[in-house]
N, C-alpha and C positions, 0 to 999 in steps of 0.2 A: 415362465417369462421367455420371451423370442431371444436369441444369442445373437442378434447382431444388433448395432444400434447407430445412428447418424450421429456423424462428430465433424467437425472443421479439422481439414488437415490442409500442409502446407506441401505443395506437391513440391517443392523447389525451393530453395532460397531465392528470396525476392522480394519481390513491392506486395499490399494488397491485395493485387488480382491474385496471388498464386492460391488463396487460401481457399479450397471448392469444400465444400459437404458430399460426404460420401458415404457410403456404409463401413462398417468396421466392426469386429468380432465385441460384445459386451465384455467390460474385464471381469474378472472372477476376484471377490473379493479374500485373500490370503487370513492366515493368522491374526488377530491381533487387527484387523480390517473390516471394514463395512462399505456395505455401495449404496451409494446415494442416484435416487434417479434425481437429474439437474432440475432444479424447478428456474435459475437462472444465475448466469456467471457473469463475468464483466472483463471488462479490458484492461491491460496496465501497460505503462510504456516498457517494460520487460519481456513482453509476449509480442511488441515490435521487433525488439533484437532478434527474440528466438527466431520468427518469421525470415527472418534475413540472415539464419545461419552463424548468427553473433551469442548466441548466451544457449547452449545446450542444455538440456535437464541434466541433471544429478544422475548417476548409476542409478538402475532401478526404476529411476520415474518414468512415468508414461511419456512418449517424443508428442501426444497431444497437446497443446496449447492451452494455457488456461491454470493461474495460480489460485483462485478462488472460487465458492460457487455455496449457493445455499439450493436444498431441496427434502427432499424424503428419504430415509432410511429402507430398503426395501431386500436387504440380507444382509448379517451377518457372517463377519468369520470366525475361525475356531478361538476362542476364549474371551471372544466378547463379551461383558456383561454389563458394563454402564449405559447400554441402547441395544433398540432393538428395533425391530420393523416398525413402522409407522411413525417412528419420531421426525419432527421437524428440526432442520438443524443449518447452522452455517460452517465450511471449514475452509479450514489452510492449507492448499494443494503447493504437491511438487510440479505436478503437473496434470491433464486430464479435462479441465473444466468447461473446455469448449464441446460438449458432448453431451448425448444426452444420459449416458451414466458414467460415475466415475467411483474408483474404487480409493479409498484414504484410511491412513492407523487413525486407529480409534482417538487417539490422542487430540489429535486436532481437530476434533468436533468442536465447537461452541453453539449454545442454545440460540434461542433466537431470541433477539430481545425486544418484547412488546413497548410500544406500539406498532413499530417494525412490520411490513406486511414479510411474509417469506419471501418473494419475488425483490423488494428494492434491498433485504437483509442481506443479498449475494454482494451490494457496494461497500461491506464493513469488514470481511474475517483481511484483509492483506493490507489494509490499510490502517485500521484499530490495533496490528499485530507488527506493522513497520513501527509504527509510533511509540507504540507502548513502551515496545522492548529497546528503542533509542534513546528517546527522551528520560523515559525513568527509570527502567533499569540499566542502562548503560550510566545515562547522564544525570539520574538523584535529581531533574524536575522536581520542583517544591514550588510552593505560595512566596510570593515577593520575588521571585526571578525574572530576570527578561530572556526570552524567546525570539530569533530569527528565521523567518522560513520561509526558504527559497522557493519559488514557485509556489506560491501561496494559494493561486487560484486550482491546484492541481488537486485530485483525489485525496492524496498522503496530505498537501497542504490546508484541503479545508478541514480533515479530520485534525491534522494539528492545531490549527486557529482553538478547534472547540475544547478538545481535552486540555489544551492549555488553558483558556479559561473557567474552565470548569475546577481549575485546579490552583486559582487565583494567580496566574501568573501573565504577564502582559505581552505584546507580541507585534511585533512587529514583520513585515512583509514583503517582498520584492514580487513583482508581477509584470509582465508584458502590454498590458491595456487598463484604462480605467475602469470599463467594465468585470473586469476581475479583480480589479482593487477594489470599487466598492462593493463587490460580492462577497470579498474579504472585512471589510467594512462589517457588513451586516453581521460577521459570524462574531467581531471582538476584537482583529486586529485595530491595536490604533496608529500603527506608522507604517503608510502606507507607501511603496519605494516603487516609482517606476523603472523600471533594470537598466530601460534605454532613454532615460533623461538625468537619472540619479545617481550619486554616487552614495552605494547602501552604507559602506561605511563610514561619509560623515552624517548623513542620519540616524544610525546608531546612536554613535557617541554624541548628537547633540540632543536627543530623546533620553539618551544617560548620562547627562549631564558629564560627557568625559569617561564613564567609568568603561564603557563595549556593553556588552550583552552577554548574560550566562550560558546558553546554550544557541546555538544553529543547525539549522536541520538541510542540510544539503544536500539539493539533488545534483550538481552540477560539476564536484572535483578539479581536474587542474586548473580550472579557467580561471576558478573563483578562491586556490586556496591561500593565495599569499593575503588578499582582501579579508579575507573569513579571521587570519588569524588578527591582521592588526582590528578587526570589531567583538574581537573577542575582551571578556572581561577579563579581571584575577580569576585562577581558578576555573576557568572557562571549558564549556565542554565543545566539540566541533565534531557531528555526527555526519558522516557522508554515505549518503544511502543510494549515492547515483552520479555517472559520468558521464553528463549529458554535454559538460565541456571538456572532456579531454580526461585522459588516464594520468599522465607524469607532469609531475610541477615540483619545483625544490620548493623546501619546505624551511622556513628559517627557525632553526633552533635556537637561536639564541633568543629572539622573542615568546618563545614559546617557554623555555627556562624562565621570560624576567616574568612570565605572567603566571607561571605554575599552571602552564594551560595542557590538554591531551586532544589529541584527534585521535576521532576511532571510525574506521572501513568497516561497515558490516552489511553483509547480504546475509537476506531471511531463511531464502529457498535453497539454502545448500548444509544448513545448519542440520546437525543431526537429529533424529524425531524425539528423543529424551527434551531436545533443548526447546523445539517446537511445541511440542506438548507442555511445558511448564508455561509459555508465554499464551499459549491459547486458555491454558485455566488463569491464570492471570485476569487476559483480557475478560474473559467470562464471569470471575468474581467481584473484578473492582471496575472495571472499564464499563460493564451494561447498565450499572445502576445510573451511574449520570445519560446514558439514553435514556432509559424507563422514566429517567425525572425529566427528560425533556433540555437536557442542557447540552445534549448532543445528537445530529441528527445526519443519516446519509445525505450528502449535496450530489445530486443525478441529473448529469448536464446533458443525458439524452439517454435513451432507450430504444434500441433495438432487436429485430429477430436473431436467433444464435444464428442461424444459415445467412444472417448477411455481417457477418466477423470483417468484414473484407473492408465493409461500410465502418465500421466503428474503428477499425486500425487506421483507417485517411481521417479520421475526424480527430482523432489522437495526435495524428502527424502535424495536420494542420494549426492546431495548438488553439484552435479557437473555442474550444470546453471548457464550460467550467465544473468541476466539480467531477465524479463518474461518468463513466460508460457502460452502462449497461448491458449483456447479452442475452436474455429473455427465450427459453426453450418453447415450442412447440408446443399448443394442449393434446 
């Protein structure tokens, strides 16, 4: 196999344009590792930040772009034994996926799950794995709850719409256009909020006759947190997965005591690989079966070449997507 290999890198912090295809040394896959040649990755508004100098990888991770990607197994590293060359697979990157190989612990492999082709399976491991580990293992997601999710037309947002009902629980939505409302719509939301005509919170409470909503899935932080907590139920969970309004907001305690309610901050991509790895077999055990049965399915609101990253970051910006971004490698 040749040692060097084309990957999107960001010559600068900046807009878009800075992001050029270039050569770059192949990684070598370590201990406890495997290298996957990219069959295709996809875009998230966190690999905007990075672009722009705002959200670093982790120690260790690759400074390449790119949290997700599915492809082909094409070496192992030393004590690998759950894969091996030729397996098809989807995973959860720190970083890398903008390329056409990338190296990942074995851990955060997950299968590919049929009917899934391998190419559109690259819009699931980051978004099946934000979800999962918010909604239910943070926040005990169950049948008969209600569900809030912010930016609902988003990647994170249409995978939430589906596992939540897949999971009997009803959902509700905030979106910037009606056409992402009712793209929302089709997936099972039924309260559909426009951000800039509505106020989410009294449609909440009058879709719950008074009581709030059990869980919210936020991408949005200080803009939205005083609002979040009064549409919160008793017992209410408040998951913020993004601060796309702001970092600092005072937070009223006292409402949050009379509701017995918790807000929890978590980012995915910094978490350590022990913790990674339990949420990727997770997602792989219980989360693919409802694909396979067809009650969840990747929403891919455009596809593109990997060497045009630059295209799919303004199309992100723009916010006129519904659903993924695809990044599509080379044959």
């Amino acid at each position: 196999m040749t040692s060097t290999m084309h990957a999107v890198i960001a010559s600068e912090p900046g807009g878009p344009e800075v992001l050029r295809w270039q050569e770059v040394p192949v990684p070598v896959p370590g201990p406890g590792e495997v290298l996957i040649r990219v069959a295709a990755s996809a875009a998230n508004r966190a690999d905007l930040l990075q672009r722009q100098g705002l959200y670093p990888p982790p120690p260790g991770a690759s400074d390449i772009i790119g949290l997700e990607c599915s492809g082909t197994i094409t070496e192992v590293g030393a004590g690998v034994t759950s894969h091996r060359p030729g397996d098809e697979v989807v995973a959860l990157l720190a970083g890398g996926g903008y390329a056409e190989f990338v190296a990942v612990p074995a851990g955060q492999l997950m299968s590919v799950p049929t009917p899934i082709s391998l190419i559109d399976a690259a819009a699931l491991p980051e978004v099946a794995c934000t979800v999962w580990s918010n909604l239910v293992m943070v926040g005990g997601m169950h049948q008969g709850q209600w569900l809030l999710v912010h930016g609902g037309g988003s990647g994170i947002g249409t995978f939430a719409i589906q596992l939540a009902r897949a999971m009997g629980v009803r959902v509700a939505v905030t979106a910037g256009s009606q056409a992402k409302l009712q793209a929302c719509a089709q997936l099972g939301a039924e309260v559909l909020i426009d951000y800039r005509e509505q106020d989410f919170v009294e449609a909440c409470l009058q879709a719950t006759s008074g009581a709030g909503v059990d869980l919210i899935l936020d991408n949005m932080g200080a803009a939205y947190l005083e609002r979040n907590v009064r549409a919160l139920a008793r017992n209410g969970h408040l998951l913020v997965i993004g601060l796309q309004g702001g970092i600092t907001a005072q937070l009223d305690l006292n409402a949050m005591l009379r509701k017995n309610a918790s807000v929890h901050a978590m980012s995915l991509r910094g978490r350590p690989e022990s913790e990674k790895a339990e949420i990727c077999a997770q997602v792989d055990r219980q989360v693919w079966p409802w694909v396979q049965a067809g009650l969840i399915a990747p929403v891919i609101g455009a596809r593109l070449p990997l060497h045009e990253a630059s295209r799919a970051h303004q199309l992100l910006q723009d916010g006129e997507v519904t659903g993924k971004v695809l990044l599509i490698a080379d044959e």
